[in-house]
N, C-alpha and C positions, 0 to 999 in steps of 0.2 A: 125861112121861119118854119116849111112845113118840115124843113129836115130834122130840125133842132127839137119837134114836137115828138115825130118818130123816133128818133134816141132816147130821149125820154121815156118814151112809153115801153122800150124794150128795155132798158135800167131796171125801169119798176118789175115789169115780166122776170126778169133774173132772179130779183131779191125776192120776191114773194115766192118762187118756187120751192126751195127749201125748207121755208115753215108747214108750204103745204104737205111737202111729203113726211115731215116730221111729227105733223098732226095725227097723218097717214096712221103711219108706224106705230105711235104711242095709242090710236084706236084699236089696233088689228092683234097689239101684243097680247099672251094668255097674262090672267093676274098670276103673281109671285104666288110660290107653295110655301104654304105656312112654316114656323121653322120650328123642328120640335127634338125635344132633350133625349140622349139616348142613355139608357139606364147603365152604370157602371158599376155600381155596389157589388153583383158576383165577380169582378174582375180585379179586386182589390187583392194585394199581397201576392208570395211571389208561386210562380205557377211550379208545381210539384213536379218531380222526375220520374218518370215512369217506372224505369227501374231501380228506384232508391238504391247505388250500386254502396255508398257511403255512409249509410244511417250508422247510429252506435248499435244498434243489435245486431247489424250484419258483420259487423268490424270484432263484436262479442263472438258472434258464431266463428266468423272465418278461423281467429287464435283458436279457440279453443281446437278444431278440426287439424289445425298446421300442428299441435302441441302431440296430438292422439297421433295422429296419422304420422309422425317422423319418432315417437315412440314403436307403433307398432313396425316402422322401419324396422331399427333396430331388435326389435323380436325377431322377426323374419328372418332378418340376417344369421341369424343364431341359431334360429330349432328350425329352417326351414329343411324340411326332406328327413328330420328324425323326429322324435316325440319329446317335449319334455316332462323330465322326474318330478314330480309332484311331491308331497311332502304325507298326508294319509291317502293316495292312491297312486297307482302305480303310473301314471301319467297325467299330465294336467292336458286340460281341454284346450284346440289351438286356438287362438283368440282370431277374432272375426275384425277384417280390414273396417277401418271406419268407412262411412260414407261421406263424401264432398257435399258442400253445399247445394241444392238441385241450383241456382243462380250461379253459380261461379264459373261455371263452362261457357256459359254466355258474355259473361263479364270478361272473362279471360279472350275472346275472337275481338277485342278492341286495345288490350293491350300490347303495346310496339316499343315501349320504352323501357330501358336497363334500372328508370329512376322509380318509376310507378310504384306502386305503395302494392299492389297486386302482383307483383314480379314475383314474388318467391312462392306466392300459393299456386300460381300458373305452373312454375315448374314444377311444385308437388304435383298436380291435378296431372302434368305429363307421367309423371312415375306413378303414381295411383290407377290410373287408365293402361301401363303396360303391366304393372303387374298384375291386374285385373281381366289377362285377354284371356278371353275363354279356352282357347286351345290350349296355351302353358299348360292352367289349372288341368284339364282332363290327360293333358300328356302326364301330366306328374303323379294324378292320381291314377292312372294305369300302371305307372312303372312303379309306386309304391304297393297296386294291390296284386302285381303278379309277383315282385319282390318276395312280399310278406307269402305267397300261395309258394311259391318254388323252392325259399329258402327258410325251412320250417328255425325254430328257435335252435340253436347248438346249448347244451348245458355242461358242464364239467362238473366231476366228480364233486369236487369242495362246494360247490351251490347244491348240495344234497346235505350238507353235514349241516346238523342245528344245533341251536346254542340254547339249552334248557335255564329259564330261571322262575326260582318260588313256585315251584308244583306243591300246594296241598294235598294231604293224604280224602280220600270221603268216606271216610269209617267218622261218624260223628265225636267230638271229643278225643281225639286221637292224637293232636298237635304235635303233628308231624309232618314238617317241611323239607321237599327238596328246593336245596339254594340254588344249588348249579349244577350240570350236568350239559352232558351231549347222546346225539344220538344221528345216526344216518337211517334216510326213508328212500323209498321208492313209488312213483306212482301209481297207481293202479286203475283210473278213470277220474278225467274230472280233474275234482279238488283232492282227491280222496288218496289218502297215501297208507303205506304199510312201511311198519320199522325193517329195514334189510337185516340187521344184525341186533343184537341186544344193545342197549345203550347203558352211558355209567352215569351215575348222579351221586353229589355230597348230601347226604340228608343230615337233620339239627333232628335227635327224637330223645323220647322222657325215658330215666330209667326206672327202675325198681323202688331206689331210695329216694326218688321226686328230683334228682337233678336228670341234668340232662349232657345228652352225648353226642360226639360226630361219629356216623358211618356211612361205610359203602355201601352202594346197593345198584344192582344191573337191573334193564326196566325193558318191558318190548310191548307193544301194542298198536293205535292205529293214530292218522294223522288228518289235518283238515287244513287246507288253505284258507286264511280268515280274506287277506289282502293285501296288496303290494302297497309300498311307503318309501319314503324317502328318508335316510337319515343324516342328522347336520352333515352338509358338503356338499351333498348331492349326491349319495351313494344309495342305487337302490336296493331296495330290502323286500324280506316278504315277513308276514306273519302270521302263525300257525298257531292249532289247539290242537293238545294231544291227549288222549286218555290209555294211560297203561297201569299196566300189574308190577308192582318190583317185589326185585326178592332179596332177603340182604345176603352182603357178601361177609360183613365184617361178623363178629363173634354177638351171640342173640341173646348170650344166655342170663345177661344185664338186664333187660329191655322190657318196659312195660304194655311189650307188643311181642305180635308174631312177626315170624318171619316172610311172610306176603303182604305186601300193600298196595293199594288202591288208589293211586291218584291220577291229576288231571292241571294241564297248567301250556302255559303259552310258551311256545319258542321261536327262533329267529334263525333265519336263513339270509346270507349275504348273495347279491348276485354282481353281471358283471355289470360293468357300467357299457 
């Protein structure tokens, strides 16, 4: 009996331990942290790219720079290392490489692919960057400005010969036109030229009985380079102001004039190409 009392008592000892240390436990825990909303309203919608490589204004810029920049290609190609003839002066100004997008050189250190929509501005931005290497540029322009110092311009005789048209006389009221004529100059400083030889001109002049006549007449005096030009084709030109004295050649004794006149009027000089 006293055994049976002892097992019993340590039954009960077993079961009861458990709640106590459960009691334990649920005393000694800290209380729960309250639970609270975390704000997401600035996290809505989709997070932006740093470097917008794709917007429509960049995709605006990019063509427009690929359109300019493979234009001024082919200028390059054409008038690089001479000048070109301009049409009222005597060479056109050379046009200036465009500039790449300041983004696109960046853009371009992530493209690797043949299909990339950026593939063909990367290889321009390649040929823009060598044409653009600073040594070429000063080799070039060295060797064009000892060029131009070394080998002065060569002129042949025919790019002296000019071609006279519509000289007015300036005796007031005198309406007397030279149409056409020639005459060969020589320079003298400058712009500044002297006739070498006498020149021939057709004049249109009044006679006596109010009709009017063609005559000869030789002319010599002084010259002025106005400016070089170009004419239809590409052929460059120059253009002059001349003021001389003529004298007639033809018979005077018709004429509601003297035999000396006074005029002034433009002519043309071809040169080479």
């Amino acid at each position: 009996m006293g055994r049976v009392c002892r097992a019993l008592v340590a039954v009960a000892v077993l079961v009861g331990y458990p709640s106590a240390a459960s009691s334990q436990t649920d005393e000694q825990a800290p209380p729960p942290v309250p639970a609270r909303t975390l704000a997401t309203h600035n996290l809505t919608g989709p997070i932006p790219s740093l470097d917008s490589p794709d917007t429509a204004e960049r995709r605006v810029e990019l063509q427009r720079w690929i359109e300019t920049f493979s234009a001024w290609q082919e200028w390059s190609g054409q008038w690089r290392g001479r000048r070109q003839p301009g049409w009222f002066t005597g060479f056109r100004q050379r046009a200036d490489k465009p500039e790449p997008p300041p983004w696109l050189a960046a853009r371009c250190e992530t493209v690797f692919d043949d299909a990339d929509p950026l593939k063909q501005a990367c290889v321009l931005l390649a040929a823009w960057r060598e044409e653009g290497a600073p040594a070429q540029q000063i080799r070039q322009v060295r060797v064009t400005a000892v060029s131009e110092h070394e080998e002065p311009p060569k002129t042949t005789w025919w790019e002296n010969v000019h071609v006279d048209l519509m000289w007015p006389a300036l005796q007031a009221q005198a309406s007397i036109y030279g149409v056409l004529g020639t005459h060969i100059t020589t320079e003298v400083g400058g712009r500044l030229q002297v006739f070498t030889a006498p020149g021939a001109m057709l004049l249109n002049v009044p006679t006596r009985n109010g009709g009017r006549v063609w005559k000869f007449a030789a002319n010599y005096g002084l010259g002025y380079r106005v400016m070089d030009f170009s004419l239809p084709g590409g052929r460059p030109a120059e253009l002059h102001l001349n003021l001389a004295k003529m004298w007639m050649v033809s018979d005077a004794t018709d004429l509601a004039i003297g035999r000396t006149i006074d005029v002034i009027g433009f002519s043309v000089t071809f040169k080479r190409q």
